[in-house]
C-alpha positions as CSV (number, residue, x, y, z in Angstrom):
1,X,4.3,7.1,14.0
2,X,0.6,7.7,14.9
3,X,0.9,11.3,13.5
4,X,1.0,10.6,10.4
5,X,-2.3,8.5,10.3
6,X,-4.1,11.5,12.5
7,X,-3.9,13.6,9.0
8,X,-6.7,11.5,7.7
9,X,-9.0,10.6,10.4
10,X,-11.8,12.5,11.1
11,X,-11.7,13.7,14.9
12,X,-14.5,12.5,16.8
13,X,-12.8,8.6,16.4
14,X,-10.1,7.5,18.5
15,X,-7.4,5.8,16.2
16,X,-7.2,2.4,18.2
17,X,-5.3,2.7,21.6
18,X,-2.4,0.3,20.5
19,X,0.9,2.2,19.8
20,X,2.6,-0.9,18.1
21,X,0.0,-1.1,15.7
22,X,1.2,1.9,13.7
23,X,4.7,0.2,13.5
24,X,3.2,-2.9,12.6
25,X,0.5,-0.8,9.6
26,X,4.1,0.8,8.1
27,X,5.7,-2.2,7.8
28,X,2.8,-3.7,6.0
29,X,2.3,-1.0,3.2
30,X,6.1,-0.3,2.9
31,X,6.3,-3.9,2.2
32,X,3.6,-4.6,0.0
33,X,4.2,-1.5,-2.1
34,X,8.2,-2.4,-2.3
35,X,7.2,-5.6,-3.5
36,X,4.6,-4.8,-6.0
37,X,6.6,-2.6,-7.7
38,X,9.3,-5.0,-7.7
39,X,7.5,-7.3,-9.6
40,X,6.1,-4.9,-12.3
41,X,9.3,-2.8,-12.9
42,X,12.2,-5.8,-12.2
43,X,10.1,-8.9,-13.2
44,X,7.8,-7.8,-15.5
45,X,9.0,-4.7,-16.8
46,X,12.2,-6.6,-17.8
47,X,10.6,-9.5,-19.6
48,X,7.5,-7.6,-21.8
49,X,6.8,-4.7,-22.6
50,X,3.0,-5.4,-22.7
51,X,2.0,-3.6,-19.4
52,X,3.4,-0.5,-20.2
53,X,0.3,1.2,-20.9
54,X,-1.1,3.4,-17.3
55,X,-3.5,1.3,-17.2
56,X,-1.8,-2.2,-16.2
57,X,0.0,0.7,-13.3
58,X,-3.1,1.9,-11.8
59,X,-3.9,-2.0,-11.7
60,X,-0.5,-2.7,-10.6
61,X,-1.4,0.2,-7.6
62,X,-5.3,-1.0,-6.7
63,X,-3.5,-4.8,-6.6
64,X,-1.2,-3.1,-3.9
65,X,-3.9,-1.1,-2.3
66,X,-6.2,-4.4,-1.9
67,X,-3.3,-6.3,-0.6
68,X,-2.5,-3.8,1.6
69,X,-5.8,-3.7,3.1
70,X,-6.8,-6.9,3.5
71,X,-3.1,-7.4,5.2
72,X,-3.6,-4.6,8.1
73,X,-7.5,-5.7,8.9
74,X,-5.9,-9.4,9.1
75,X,-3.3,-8.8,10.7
76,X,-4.2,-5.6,13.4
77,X,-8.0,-6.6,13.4
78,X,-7.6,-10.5,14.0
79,X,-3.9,-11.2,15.5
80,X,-3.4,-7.8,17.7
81,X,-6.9,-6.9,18.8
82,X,-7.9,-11.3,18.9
83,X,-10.9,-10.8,17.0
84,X,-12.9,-13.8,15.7
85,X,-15.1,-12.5,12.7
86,X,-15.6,-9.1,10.8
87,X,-18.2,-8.4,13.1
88,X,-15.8,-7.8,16.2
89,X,-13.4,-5.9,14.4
90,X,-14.0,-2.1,15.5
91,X,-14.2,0.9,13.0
92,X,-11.5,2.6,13.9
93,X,-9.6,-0.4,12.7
94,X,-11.5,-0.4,9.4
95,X,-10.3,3.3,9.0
96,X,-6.9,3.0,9.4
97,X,-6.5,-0.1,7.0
98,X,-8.3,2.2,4.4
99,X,-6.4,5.3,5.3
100,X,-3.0,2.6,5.2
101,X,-4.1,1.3,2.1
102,X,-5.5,4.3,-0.1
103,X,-3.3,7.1,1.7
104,X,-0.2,5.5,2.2
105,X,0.1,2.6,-0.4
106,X,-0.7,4.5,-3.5
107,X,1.8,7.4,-2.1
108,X,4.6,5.0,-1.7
109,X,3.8,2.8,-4.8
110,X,3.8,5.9,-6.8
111,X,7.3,6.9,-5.2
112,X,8.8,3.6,-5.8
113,X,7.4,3.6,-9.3
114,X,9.8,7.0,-9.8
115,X,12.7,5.5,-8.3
116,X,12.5,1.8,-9.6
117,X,11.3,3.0,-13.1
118,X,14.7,2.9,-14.2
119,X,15.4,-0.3,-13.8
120,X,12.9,-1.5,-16.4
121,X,14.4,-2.6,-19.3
122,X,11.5,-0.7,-21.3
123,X,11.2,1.9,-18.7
124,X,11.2,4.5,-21.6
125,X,7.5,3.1,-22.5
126,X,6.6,2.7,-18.9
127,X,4.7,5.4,-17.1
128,X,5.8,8.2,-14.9
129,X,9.4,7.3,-16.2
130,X,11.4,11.2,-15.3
131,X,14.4,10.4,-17.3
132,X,12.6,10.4,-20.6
């Protein structure tokens, strides 16, 4: 699983030493982006049709980007590495929460937007829909 972060980081820093914490940053933005876009294609999407504009998305994707983030610091920089404050938490923590937050949750929110577009009663207002 750690190959896949390795694309982004730049080479003179060591992506933290724990193998599990890969796992463990998956899990978190394949979570987060699953259930953002849940709630705006299922939820909202089939209720209103007043966030279909790409605006309320890109919202929709920075919400899932933030939660994302602050979700891998918390959880790898406080609970795995037993860190008290911001202050102890090491860069190359702060890198791969970015790199799990930008990188991979906008990736997979815009993937799940393709596939759960659909399901959106007024998907054909909605953007990115491919079945126009």
């Amino acid at each position: 699983m750690d190959f896949i972060y390795n694309w982004f980081t730049p080479e003179d820093i060591d992506l933290f030493s724990l193998s599990y914490g890969f796992t463990i940053g998956a899990i978190i933005f394949l979570f987060f982006s699953l259930i953002t876009t849940v709630i705006y294609y299922l939820m909202i999407g089939r209720s209103t049709d007043s966030y279909k504009k790409i605006e309320h998305w890109l919202l929709f994707g920075l919400l899932n980007s933030l939660l994302i983030f602050l979700f891998t610091l918390s959880i790898i920089g406080f609970k795995l590495k037993e860190n008290t404050a911001f202050e102890d938490i090491h860069i190359e923590i702060w890198i791969f929460s970015f790199i799990n937050a930008i990188g991979y949750g906008l990736v997979t929110f815009f993937i799940l937007s393709m596939v759960l577009n659909n399901f959106s009663i007024h998907n054909k207002y909605t953007p990115f829909n491919l079945f126009k």
